[in-house]
Phi, psi and omega in degrees: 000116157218145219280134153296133149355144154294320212296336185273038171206140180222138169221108206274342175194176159115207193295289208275006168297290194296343173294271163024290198295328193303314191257334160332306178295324200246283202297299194280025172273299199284009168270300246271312199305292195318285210297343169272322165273025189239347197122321185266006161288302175298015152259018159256044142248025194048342172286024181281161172223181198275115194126325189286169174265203210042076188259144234285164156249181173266342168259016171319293188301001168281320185309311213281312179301343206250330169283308174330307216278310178299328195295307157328316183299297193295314191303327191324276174303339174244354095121139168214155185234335145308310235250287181335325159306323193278290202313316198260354150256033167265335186283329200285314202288323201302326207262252169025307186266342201292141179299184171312303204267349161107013173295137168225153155197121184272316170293243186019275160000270209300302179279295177213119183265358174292312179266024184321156199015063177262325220204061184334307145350304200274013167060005183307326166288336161265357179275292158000293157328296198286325178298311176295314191294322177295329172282345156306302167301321169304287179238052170269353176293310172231039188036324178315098167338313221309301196275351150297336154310311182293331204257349180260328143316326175283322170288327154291309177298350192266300166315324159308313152294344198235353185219291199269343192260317209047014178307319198287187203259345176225178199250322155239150160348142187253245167309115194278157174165322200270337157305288200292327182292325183302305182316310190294315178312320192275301178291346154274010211241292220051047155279083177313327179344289194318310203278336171307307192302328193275352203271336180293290180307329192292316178288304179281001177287122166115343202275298208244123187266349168276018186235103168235150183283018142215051167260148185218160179282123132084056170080328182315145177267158207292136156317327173191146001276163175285182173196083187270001192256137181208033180286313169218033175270089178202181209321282206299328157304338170228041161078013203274359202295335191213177162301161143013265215284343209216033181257113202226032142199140192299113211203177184056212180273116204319326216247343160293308184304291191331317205291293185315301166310296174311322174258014168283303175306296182290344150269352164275349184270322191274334198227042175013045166287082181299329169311315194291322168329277195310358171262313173325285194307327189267354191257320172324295166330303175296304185289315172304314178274307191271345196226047189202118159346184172263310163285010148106037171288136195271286211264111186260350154288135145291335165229131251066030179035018189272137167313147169283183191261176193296138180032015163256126190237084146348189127214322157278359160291337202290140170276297165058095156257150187303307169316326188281324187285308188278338171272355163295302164008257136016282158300344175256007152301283165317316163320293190308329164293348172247345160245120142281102196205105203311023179249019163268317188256333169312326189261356153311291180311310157312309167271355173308301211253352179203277204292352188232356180237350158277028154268009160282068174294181209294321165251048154069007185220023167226187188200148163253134179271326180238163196248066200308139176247020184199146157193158177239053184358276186318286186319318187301305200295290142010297194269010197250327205257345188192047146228125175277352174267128176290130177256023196219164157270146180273165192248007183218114184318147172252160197269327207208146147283160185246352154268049203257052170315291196273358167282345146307320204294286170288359170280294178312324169314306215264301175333298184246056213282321193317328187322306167309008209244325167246166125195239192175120180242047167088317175259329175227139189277109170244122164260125160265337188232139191262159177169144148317138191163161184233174197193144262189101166232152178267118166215126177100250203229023181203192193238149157243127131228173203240127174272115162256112174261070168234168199243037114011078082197012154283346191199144180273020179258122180246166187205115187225086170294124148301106121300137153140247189287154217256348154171138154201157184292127160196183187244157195231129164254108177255119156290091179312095192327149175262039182262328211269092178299339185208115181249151149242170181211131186224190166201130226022065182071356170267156174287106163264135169325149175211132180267145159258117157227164180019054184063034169234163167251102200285130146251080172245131215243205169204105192266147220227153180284185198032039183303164181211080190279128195243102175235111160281123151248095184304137189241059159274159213271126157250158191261114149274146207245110164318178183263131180263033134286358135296111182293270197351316218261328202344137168065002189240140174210147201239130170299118195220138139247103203035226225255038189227109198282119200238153174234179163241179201212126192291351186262003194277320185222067189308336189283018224196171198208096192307311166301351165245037195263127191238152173244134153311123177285355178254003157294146184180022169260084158246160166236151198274151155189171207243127221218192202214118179229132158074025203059024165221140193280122201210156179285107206226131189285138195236106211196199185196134181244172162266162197205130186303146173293138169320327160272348172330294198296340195246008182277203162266151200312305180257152177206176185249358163207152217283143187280153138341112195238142180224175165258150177256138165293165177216146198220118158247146210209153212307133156309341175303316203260003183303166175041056165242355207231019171118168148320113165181152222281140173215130155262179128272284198269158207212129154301147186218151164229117212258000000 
């Protein structure tokens, strides 16, 4: 199976066109500007001392790399000739600084260079990753080698320690990344070295109980970075409790595991490992069915960013962090390749459209690290006031992190969105993803391309023209979301046969250039219900319209108190209407709730019978698009009353 290129798909207008323009216009300004005023683009030139401010951290070179990886992504289709300049001198200090033997780090470097691969802990491997993904990403942009040269020198020095040399002091990755970056390295390369490597790192974790992410030589606590908190820091956070292959449920810190997952899939798809398949499929399974939000937030602990245990989903506590939603991705991306099968990509979607993309706002310059599915201003701001640990998610996106993994994250995510939307396994053509947008594809023995017209994800009508060879056979794979209760499907305006499997719809023609596939997918606004081993949801149901998840918003109903507004189970007269949030036009749900008489609230704390309820209008409005619009109270789940 293999996915079309993102650079072969452009989305010149339409959803993800205007995201697109968003961070051209905004996003890579304003992350490159921050991250330049905090230091870390001037620590890949090595030169900080002891004295200067900003001293350098150990995961800065995952940020700078992630921005790098997106910025590439982005240059394809929108050409900036600043913003390429900011790119190509960050690649010349990597390529300046880097040893003899092809080591890069900048904290390491910079601070103790002594303890290079010393210290499982200091991330050196995930920074490492992320920097080969960016050099990849580079140069599938511009054909240009250079800094994939660098990055493959960097991949020899890493294999030299860790598999022919042994020098280093641990034996696997501390933070996983540099697996899934080794796959990318091996399919731009074709070097098997990579795909050895990656299949090596993948394989001994869990193996050797002296090799842990926070085990240090002879006891000692790690010199740098500290790690005075040792509370959940253990076996199962950092995937370390078993081998691979014998891993039967998805646990610790969320976004390190996704990472660990996507390449466990992807060395199990390149070494036909069937054993590792079958822990991918039981860990995918797991995080998806007992432990993952409705809008696909992944890590429901805060602490330790960690996935939770089965069906407790916090909701003003939930963490959801934005990285873990785009490393989900990821994984079911890799899943669909060893399966094909559309709930890897219905959940590709889910996070497109709702748990990875409200890390965003609306103009490209503010970011959530964690993902509230419920908030209370006041109450955040209360525990804010005497917790010196935020126990709450903020309720207003931030420019910078002091961790600030995930605004590269979605940026690079949102950059190269196209990568989800095709692929092909030589006779069939699978579209997964809808959008305006054109698309380049190699399929049989010559290119086709695909025009896609819809107003996606406001509307189920898609329309997808064939250019190209004047007729040939194949079969066209559409998905149906498995949100979608009726799809039609024609071609040029006719009905066709079809088959259905594993959430797709098989269309095999003989196919004419300018073909014309007409795919509905009905989109009535449905009430979703939890499994009721969610305490939290209990008595609650969350609002869906094709693949877009609605909250409510206090500024939506000021006379009102969003947390006591109930829908009726024999309610369903809702209605659309079309509404402008941050200067963008979006779909918003209309309806009528119940609601308690003003006084109930000012009565007493306990009573012996249920206030009095009369109806409110009610406005519900994408979760995605929440906190664009000032401070004010937001739910996902709505009291229901069945």
């Amino acid at each position: 199976m293999d996915f079309i290129s993102w650079k072969d798909i452009e989305f010149k207008d339409g959803f993800w066109g205007l995201r697109q323009d968003v961070l051209a216009n905004a996003t890579a300004d304003a992350i490159y500007n921050r991250f330049d005023e905090t230091g870390r683009i001037r620590a890949m030139n090595l030169n900080w001392k002891e004295g200067d401010p900003c001293r350098p951290h150990v995961f800065w070179d995952s940020d700078v790399a992630k921005w790098m990886e997106g910025t590439a992504y982005l240059l394809y289709h929108r050409p900036d000739p600043e913003l390429s300049d900011k790119l190509e001198k960050i690649i010349d200090a990597i390529e300046k600084g880097q040893t003899e033997d092809g080591y890069f780090n900048s904290a390491i470097m910079t601070l103790v260079p002594e303890k290079r691969f010393k210290d499982r802990t200091n991330h050196e491997l995930y920074t490492a990753g992320h920097l080969m993904e960016a050099a990849v990403a580079h140069y599938e942009a511009t054909g240009q080698e250079r800094f994939l040269k660098i990055m493959e020198h960097f991949a020899d020095c890493i294999e030299k320690a860790f598999v022919t040399e042994k020098t280093a002091s641990f034996k696997t990755p501390g933070h996983q990344e540099i697996e899934l970056a080794l796959l990318r390295m091996y399919h731009a390369t074709n070097n098997p070295r990579y795909l050895e490597l990656s299949a090596h790192f993948v394989r001994q974790r869990g193996l050797d109980p002296n090799d842990r992410v926070f085990s240090v030589p002879n006891g000692t606590p790690p010199a740098y970075p500290p790690c005075d908190n040792q509370l959940y820091y253990n076996d199962t956070y950092a995937q370390d409790d078993a081998p691979a292959h014998q891993l039967e449920k998805a646990g610790g810190h969320a976004v390190r595991a996704m990472y660990f997952y996507t390449a466990m899939a992807g060395v199990a798809l390149e070494t036909h490992d069937e054993d590792l398949f079958n822990a991918c499929r039981r860990l995918w399974n797991d995080s998806t069915g007992r432990k993952m939000y409705v809008t696909g937030g992944v890590s429901a602990e805060r602490y330790g960013e960690a996935i939770g245990t089965e069906y407790v989903l916090p909701l003003e506590l939930s963490y959801a962090e934005t990285c873990a939603s785009v490393a989900m991705a990821n994984f079911s991306k890799a899943m669909f390749c060893l399966e094909p099968d559309g709930k890897y990509m219905d959940m590709i979607e889910l996070e497109m459209y709702n748990g990875a993309l409200a890390g965003l706002s609306l103009d490209g310059k503010g970011f959530f690290y964690d993902n509230a599915l419920m908030c209370r201003p006041r109450v955040t701001d209360f525990f804010k006031g005497i917790h010196a640990t935020p126990l709450y998610p903020p309720y207003e996106r931030q420019e910078l992190f002091e961790c600030s993994c995930c605004p590269p994250n979605i940026y690079r995510f949102i950059a190269a969105i196209g990568q989800y939307f095709y692929s092909t396994d030589g006779h069939r053509l699978f579209v997964h993803q809808y959008a305006n947008s054109s698309a380049s594809v190699a399929w049989g023995s010559g290119k086709i391309t695909l025009e896609q017209k819809t107003e996606y994800p406001w509307d189920g009508d898609i329309a997808v023209t064939l250019h190209g060879k004047q007729s040939f056979p194949g079969e066209i794979a559409l998905r149906i979301p498995g949100w979608c209760s009726s799809a039609d499907i024609r071609v040029n305006h006719q009905p066709v046969p079809y088959s259905m499997k594993n959430g797709y719809a098989y269309i095999c023609r003989r196919w004419q250039d300018n073909d014309l596939i007409q795919l509905h997918l009905a989109m009535p606004v449905t009430k979703l219900f939890s499994n009721p081993n969610v305490t939290e949801t209990a008595g609650k149901c969350a609002l869906r319209r094709g693949p877009i998840i609605y909250c409510l918003e206090g500024i939506d109903q000021p006379e009102y108190d969003i947390f006591d507004m109930c829908l009726p189970d024999s309610y369903n007269d809702f209605s659309l209407t079309t509404m402008t949030i941050a200067g963008q036009k979006v779909t918003a749900i209309g309806g009528v709730a119940m609601v308690s008489d003003p006084e109930a609230f000012s009565g007493p704390l306990y009573t012996t019978s249920l206030p009095h309820r009369r109806p409110a209008p009610m406005r519900a409005v994408p979760y995605y698009c929440w906190a664009n619009r000032g401070v004010n109270d937001m739910t996902v789940w709505i009291q229901h009353n069945g």
